[in-house]
Every structure is written in C-alpha cells, then in structure tokens.
N, C-alpha and C positions, 0 to 999 in steps of 0.2 A: 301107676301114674295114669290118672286119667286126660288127656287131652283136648280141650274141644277149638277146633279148626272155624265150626261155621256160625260164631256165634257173633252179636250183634254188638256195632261199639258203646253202647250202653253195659252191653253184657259184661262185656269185657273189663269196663268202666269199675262195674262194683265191685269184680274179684278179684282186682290188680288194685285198685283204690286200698281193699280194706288189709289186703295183705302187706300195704305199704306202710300199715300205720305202725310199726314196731321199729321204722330207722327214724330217729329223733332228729329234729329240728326246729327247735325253738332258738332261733336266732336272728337277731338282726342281719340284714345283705350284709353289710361291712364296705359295700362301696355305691359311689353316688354316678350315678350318669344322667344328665338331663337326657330328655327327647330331643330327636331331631322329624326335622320335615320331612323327611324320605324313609321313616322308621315309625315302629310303634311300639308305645311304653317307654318306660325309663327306669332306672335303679336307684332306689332311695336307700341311704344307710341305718335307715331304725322303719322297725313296723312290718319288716316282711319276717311275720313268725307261725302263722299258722299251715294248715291244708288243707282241699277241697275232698271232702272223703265221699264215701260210698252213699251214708245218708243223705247227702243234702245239706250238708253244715257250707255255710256264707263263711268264706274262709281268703285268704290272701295269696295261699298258695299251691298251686295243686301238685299233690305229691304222690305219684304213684310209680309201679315198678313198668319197668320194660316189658320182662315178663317172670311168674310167678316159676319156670319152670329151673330145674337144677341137676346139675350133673354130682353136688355131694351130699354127704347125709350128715350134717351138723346136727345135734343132738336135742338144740336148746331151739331150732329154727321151726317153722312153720311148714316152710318150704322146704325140706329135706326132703329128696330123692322115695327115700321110702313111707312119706307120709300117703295116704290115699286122699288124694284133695283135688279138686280141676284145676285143669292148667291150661293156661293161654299164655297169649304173647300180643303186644301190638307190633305193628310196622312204624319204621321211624313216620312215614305218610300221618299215620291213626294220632300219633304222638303230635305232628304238629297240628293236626286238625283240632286237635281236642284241646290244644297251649290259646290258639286261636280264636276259636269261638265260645271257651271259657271267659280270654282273655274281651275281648267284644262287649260280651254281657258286662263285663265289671264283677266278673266272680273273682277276680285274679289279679295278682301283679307279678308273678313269674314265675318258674317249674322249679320242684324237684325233683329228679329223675334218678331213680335206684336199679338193678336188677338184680335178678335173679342168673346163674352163670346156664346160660342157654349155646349148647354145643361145645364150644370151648370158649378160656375167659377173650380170645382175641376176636372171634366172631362178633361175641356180646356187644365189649369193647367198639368195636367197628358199626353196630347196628345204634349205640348211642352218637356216635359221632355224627351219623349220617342223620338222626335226627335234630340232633343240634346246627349240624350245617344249613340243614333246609331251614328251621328257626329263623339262622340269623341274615343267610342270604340270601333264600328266596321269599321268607315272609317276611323278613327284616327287623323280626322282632327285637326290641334296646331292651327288654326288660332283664331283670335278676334271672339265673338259672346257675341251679347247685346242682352238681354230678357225682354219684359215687364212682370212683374210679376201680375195677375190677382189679385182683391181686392178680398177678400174673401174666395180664396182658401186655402185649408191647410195647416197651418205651415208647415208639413213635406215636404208638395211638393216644399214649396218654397226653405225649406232647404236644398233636394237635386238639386233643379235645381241651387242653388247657387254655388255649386262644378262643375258645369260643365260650368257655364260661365263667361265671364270676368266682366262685365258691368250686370246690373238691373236696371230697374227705375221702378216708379208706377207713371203715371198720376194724378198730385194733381186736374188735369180738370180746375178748376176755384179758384181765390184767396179766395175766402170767401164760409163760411157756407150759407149763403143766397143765393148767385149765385146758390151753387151746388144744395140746396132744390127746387129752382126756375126751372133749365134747367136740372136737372139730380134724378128728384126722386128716381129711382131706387137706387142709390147711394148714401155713408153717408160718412163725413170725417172719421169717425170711422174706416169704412172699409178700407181707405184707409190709415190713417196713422200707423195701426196697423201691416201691412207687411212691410211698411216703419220702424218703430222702430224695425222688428225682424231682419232687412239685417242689419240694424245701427248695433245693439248689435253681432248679428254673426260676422260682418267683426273686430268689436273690440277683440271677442274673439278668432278669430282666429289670428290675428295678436300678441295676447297675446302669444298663443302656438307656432304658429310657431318661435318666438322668443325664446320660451323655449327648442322649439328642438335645436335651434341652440347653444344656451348655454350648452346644456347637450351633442353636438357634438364636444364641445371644450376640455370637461372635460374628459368624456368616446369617443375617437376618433377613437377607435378598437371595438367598440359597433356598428359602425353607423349602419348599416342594420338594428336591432332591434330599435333603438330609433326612427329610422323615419316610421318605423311602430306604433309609437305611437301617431303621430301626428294626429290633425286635429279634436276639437270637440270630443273627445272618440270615433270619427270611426271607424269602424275595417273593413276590406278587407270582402266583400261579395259574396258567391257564385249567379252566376249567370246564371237565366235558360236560358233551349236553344233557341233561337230565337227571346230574348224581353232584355227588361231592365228590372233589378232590380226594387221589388216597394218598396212603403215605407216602410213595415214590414219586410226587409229581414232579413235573420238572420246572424248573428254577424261572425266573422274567427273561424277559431279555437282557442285553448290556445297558443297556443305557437307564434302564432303571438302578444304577446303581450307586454307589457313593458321593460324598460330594467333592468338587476336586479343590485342589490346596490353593483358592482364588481371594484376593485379598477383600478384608474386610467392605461389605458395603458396595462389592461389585458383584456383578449374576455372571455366572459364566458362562460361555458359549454355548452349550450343549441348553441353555436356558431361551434362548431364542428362537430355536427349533420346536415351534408352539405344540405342533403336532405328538413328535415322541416325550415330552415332558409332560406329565399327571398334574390336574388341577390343584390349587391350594386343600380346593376343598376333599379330593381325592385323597390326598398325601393325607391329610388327620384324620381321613376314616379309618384309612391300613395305619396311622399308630395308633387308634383307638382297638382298634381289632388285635393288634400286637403284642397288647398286654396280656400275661402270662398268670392266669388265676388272680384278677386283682384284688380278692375278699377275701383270701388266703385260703388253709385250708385246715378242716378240724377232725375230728376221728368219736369213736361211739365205746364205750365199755358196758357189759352186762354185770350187772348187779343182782347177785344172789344165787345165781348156779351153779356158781364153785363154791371153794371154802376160805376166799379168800380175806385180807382181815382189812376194815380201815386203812391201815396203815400202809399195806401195800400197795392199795388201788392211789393213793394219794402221791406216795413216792413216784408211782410208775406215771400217775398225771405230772408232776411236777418236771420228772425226766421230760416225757413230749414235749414240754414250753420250753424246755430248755436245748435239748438238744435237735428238735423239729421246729421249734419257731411255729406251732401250731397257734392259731385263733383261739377255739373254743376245745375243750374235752368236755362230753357229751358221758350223763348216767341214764343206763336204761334201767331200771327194776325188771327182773325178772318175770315173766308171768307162766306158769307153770301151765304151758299149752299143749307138750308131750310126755307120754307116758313111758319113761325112763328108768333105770334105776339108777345110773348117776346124776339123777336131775331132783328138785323136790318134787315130791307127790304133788298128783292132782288136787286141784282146790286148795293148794299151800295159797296165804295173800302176798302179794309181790310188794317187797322192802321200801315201800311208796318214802316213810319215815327215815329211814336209811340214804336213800337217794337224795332226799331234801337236804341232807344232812352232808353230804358228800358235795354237792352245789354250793354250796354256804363256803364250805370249806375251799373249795375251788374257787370262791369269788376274794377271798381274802390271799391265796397264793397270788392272782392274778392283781390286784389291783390294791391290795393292799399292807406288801411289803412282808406278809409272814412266809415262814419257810415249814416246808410237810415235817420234817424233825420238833417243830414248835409244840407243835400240834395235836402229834401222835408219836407213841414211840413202840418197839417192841413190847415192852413190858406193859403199854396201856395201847393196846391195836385199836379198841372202837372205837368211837365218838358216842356220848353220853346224849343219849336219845332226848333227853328230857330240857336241856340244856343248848341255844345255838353253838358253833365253836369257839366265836372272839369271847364269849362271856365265862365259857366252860374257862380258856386259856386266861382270862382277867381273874380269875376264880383260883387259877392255882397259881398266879404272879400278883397276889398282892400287897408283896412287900414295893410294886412300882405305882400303886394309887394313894391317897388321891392326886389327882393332875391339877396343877393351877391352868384354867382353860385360857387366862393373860398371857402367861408365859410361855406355853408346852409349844416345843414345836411341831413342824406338820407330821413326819413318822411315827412321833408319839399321840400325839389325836386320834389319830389312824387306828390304834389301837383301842384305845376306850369305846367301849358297848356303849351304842346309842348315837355314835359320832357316825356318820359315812362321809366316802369322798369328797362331795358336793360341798357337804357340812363345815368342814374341817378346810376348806379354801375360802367358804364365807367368813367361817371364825378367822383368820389369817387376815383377809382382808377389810373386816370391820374393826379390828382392834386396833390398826392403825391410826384409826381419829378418835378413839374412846374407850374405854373400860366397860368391861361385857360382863353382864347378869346373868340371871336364872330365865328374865321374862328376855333376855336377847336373843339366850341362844334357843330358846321357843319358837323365835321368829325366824331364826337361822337354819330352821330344821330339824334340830337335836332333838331325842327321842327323848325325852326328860327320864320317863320312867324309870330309862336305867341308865342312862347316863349321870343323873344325880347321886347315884350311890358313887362312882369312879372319879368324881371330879370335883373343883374347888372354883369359886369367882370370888374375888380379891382375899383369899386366902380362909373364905367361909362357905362349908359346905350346906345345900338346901335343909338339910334336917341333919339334927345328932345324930348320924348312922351309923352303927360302928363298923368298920372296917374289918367285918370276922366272916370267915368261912362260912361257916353253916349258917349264919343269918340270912347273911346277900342269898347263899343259895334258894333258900326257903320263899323268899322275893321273888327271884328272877324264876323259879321254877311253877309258884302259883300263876305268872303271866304267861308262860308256857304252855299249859296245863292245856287251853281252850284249844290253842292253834294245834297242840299235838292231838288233839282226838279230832280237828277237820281234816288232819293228814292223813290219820289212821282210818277215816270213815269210806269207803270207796265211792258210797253213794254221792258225797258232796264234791268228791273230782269225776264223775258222770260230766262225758260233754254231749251240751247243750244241743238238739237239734231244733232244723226249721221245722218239724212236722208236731211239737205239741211241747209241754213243759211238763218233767214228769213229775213234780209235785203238785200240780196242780189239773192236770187231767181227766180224773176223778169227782171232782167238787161240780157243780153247779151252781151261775150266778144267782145271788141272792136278790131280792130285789135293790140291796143300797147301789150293788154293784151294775144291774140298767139300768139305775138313772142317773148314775155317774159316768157308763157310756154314754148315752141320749146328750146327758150335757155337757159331755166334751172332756172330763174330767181325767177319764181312762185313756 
C-alpha cells in the first residue's frame, strides 16, 4: 500500500473522485428544504442524481470517498488492503473546502460522502462526522448530503451523523450470506444489518416526535419556542467547544431549555417572560430542522455478477429490505471485473450492464407497482428473460387476464398492463369520469400504444385483430426490444460524456457547411 501524505488537493481530488465512482447513486434527495438567509443551498426532492468526477464532468453532485485507504481485503473492491494502488485521505477541513467552493461555482447542489474504513470503522466514522458538522455549522451549508454509514461503528456516531444528514445507506455488498463469507471475510451480515435496523428504528422514532411536536404546537401555540426545544429523540442543545464538533459524550443544555410545562391552552408560561434564558422563535425551528433524523431515508447497494447468485434471489432479498428495513431505494451495481481473482470473473469479463437493467425494471414494479418478487421469478425460472422487460415477460405468461376493458379496469389492474405506467393509469381514472376513452385518448394520456394495444380493449374493441397467443405477442414485443437491448449491451453508448471533447466526434474535421453554420449562428 502505497501512501501519499504530501500531495495536492486537486491531487487528492482525482484519486478519491475516481475511486468513488463504483458506490451508486442515481437518486433523487427524497427531501425538500428551502434556503434560509443565514445558510447556503437547499434541498430539492428530484434532480440531485449525478457526480462531480475526476474528469471534469458538470455534474450535481460531488461524490467522492473520505479516503481511498482500508484496513480489509474484499475481493471484488478496488480498494482492498492488498491492491497496490495510492492512497490518500482528505481531512474533514479539505472536505468542506472542496463541498464549498464547488458549491460557489454552481458545480454542485450537495455531497456525497463514502469511505474507505481508515484505522478502525469508529475513527473513519468520527472523521465523517466532523466533516459534516463543520458543513452544517460553521459553513451552514442547507444543501442535500448523503453519507455512507461504516458497519461497525458506534451507535452514537451514527446517531449523530444522522442529524446532520439527509440520506444514509450501508452497503448490503452481496445478496447472500455465502457471497459475502466467500468475497468479503472481513465482513459479516451481522455488521451490517445492525446500523441498518438502528437508522430504520431512529427515523420511525423521530417521525413519531416530530409529529408530536406538531400536535402539542396546535394545542399550546404561545408555547412554541419551548416545545420545539423539546423535540428530537430527547436531544438537548449542546455546548460546543471551540474549534471542533461536538463528540458523542457532550453534555446536555441547561434546565430551562427543557419541556414545555402543563400551561393551559393559549397562555405563555412564566419561564416565557424571562426573555433572556428562552431561545428565539426563529432559534427553536432551526434545532427542529436540525433534529430530524435521516429525512430522505435510507438505501443500501447490491453487486451484480460476482457471485452466483440467481434473479430470483437478488429480487427476494430486495423485496425483504422494503419490507422489513422500510429502505427508500435498493441500488444494482454490475460488476466490473477490476481484480484478478479466482473467485471473481476473469479479467475483461463485460459487466451484467443488461442484467442490471433488468433487475431496475423489476425493482420498480415491486416498489410502485403492486407486484410481488414470487410473480415474477420463481425457483424453477430464477432469470429474467433478457430479451423481454419484466411486466411484459409476466403479461406474457398471464394471458388468460388480457385483454383489459381500459372503461372499466380498475387501478391495480392497469398497473399491470405493458405500456400503462403510474401517471398513466391515474389519468385514465380520472378522465373517464366525463367520457368514454379511445385508442387516440389514451395516446394523449400517455400510454405507450405499441404495447399496450395488444393487452387492452376501448369500448369492448381492440386497435387491430391481434390474437391473443403467446408466441405472436412475443415475436412483437421482442422486435421493439431488439434496438434498446444492443444500446444496453454496447458499452461504448453508456461512455459518460465529458467537458474536454465528444468522443464521436473528435476525429472529424468541420466541413465547410459546418463554418458557416457557426459564422451564422446556426450551431
């Protein structure tokens, strides 16, 4: 393991950048916060999905690791102990300097911050916190910030690092206990679903409380200042010394920051008039804005293709986490065959890019559209039919329930017909209320004709004599496939875009139509 101590924060910039780009996050924040006057940035709930990488890509969010270094040897990882690779580290300082004068320029709308397990996970743990703290309160940063939360580390620490950020995940690593003993000895589910269930349980409990502040702000409404100092897990306002952040032992506010007392409706109580020891309005809803406990929830990452694991299990074991984690998002990474293993696939194997897409699909119809992983997948058929999306694949072997009268059907069963989405399927609902819907309606409605006209019926006639048989539809649905599945399979057309040149076009030289279509403004 090579080290370098004295290198420069650009340096540091590209090799902790590019090493970051393997923890996925393509997701929207999941929570809104306007700006305040005494803060910079805000949190917007759609649009914060990209990262600021090594190249130079104009991106929304910069996502790089703490530091690249690691005390184990994962099999599948980059950064394993026995890789021969340089290693650095920022200081939480470098971390906010870089969140900040990103953020300035308008490269950025907020972090997110990974590491690498540097000494032990509670040090790591501890050195994110302290970047975060400075963040939020001495640069006062409002914006988005997602945290990988270390397995292993302290409850406390995660505790407080959940008050300061919007978003946490823990890397589940691999679907199965076998995988992970196989390619991640140092690691044990154990470890990892056990910070997983303490963000589950905090974020319930604080959504408990802060619901109770707001009831007890309806009742006593001349109280508020005290009661929203009561908020938040029994936290109390902590002194904090000069120069650092608060650690986990701080100690508590004083008394009189505390509860509010049992004063009847529509009266302030004593301890209210004492202008001095009682916190401004506007103080008291900063510390509950600050008190919420991970408000974007939290998601986890699975690697795809390094084990042997089948569809069906990766599916089941997502469907578990929604269920029994209350997780946001499950996250597929495709493997990329970056160490040379013999439990791993060989080098220059292509990573499951078509597999993954395929596992997303699937995952968005658990989430959002009422199917269950058994529907879907079963022992006796574990993959998903590459060739095929999965509602179509699933329409394909239930069609003894098509075609739909699109007048009549109601919303769980729309939901189900290829070519219908969410959105779709609320308009169809609520337009058929004043009228009888067509072929040119639901066109306007959003529905994907192409394939929805094979699955469905408008006043009891379907768009063309289609028969209703297996292998036809298949033959259909599998030619409009066909395109998208080789821009999936091509690596070169998922190549991201940088600012330094466009690489299909690099090569060529403007012709003359192409200056005097600059010259005149056209280009």
């Amino acid at each position: 393991m090579l080290i370098q101590e004295n290198l420069s924060l650009q340096q540091k910039l590209e090799i902790l950048a590019d090493a970051a780009k393997y923890d996925v996050a393509c997701t929207s924040s999941g929570v809104d916060r306007r700006g305040r006057r005494d803060a910079l940035g805000s949190a917007v709930s759609c649009g914060i999905c990209h990262s600021f990488a090594a190249d130079g890509r104009c991106v929304s969010l910069l996502k790089v690791l703490l530091t690249n270094e690691c005390i184990y040897d994962c099999k599948y990882c980059v950064n394993r102990v026995s890789n021969d690779t340089v290693r650095t580290s920022f200081t939480p300082e470098e971390i906010c300097t870089l969140t900040m004068e990103f953020y300035r320029r308008n490269y950025i709308e907020g972090l997110f911050l990974s590491s690498g397990i540097l000494r032990t996970p509670d040090y790591t743990m501890e050195q994110m916190y302290q970047a975060l703290w400075q963040l939020r309160e001495v640069h006062r940063f409002w914006g988005y910030i997602h945290v990988k939360a270390i397995p292993g580390a302290d409850p406390a620490l995660i505790e407080r690092v959940g008050h300061l950020a919007d978003r946490m995940s823990i890397n589940l690593e691999l679907p199965t206990g076998d995988g992970l003993r196989k390619l991640a000895p140092g690691k044990s589910r154990e470890k990892i679903l056990t910070p997983m269930r303490q963000i589950q349980r905090g974020i319930a409990d604080n959504r408990l409380q802060l619901e109770d502040a707001r009831n007890r702000k309806k009742i006593y409404p001349a109280a508020l200042p005290e009661a929203r100092l009561s908020t938040g897990r029994g936290q109390q306002l902590a002194a904090v010394p000069a120069g650092g952040a608060p650690g986990p032992s701080a100690a508590p506010a004083p008394a009189e920051a505390g509860a509010v007392s049992a004063a009847a409706p529509g009266t302030v109580p004593a301890a209210a008039s004492r202008r001095r020891s009682v916190p401004s309005a506007r103080s008291a809803l900063r510390y509950e804005e600050k008190s919420k406990f991970v408000p974007a929830g939290q998601s986890t990452q699975m690697i795809i293709g390094a084990t042997g694991e089948t569809d069906h299990q990766i599916l089941t074991v997502t469907e578990a986490l929604y269920q029994k984690f209350d997780l946001k998002r499950v996250f597929f990474s495709a493997y990329t065959a970056i160490n040379e293993d013999a439990a791993l696939p060989a080098l220059g194997t292509r990573p499951p890019l078509l597999r993954e897409h395929r596992l997303y699909q699937a995952d968005w119809l658990l989430r959002f559209y009422g199917f269950e992983a058994g529907e879907l997948l079963s022992p006796e058929r574990p993959f998903f039919n590459e060739e095929l999306d999965p509602k179509c694949d699933w329409a394909l072997r239930h069609l003894e329930l098509f075609p739909v009268e699109v007048n009549r059907a109601d919303y769980a069963t729309l939901l189900r017909v290829p070519g219908i989405g969410v959105k779709s399927a609320r308009r169809i609902l609520r337009a058929r209320r004043s009228c009888r819907l067509d072929f040119g309606d639901l066109k306007k409605l959003g529905v994907v004709l192409k394939r929805a006209a094979l699955f469905i019926t408008c006043c009891g006639k379907m768009r063309e004599n289609t028969p209703i048989e297996e292998q036809f539809l298949t033959r259909i649905l599998t030619a409009e496939e066909q395109k998208k599945n080789r821009r999936q399979m091509d690596d070169a057309s998922f190549r991201q875009l940088s600012l330094f040149g466009d690489f299909h076009l690099e090569n060529l030289d403007p012709g003359p139509a192409d200056l005097w279509k600059s010259l005149s403004g056209q280009l």
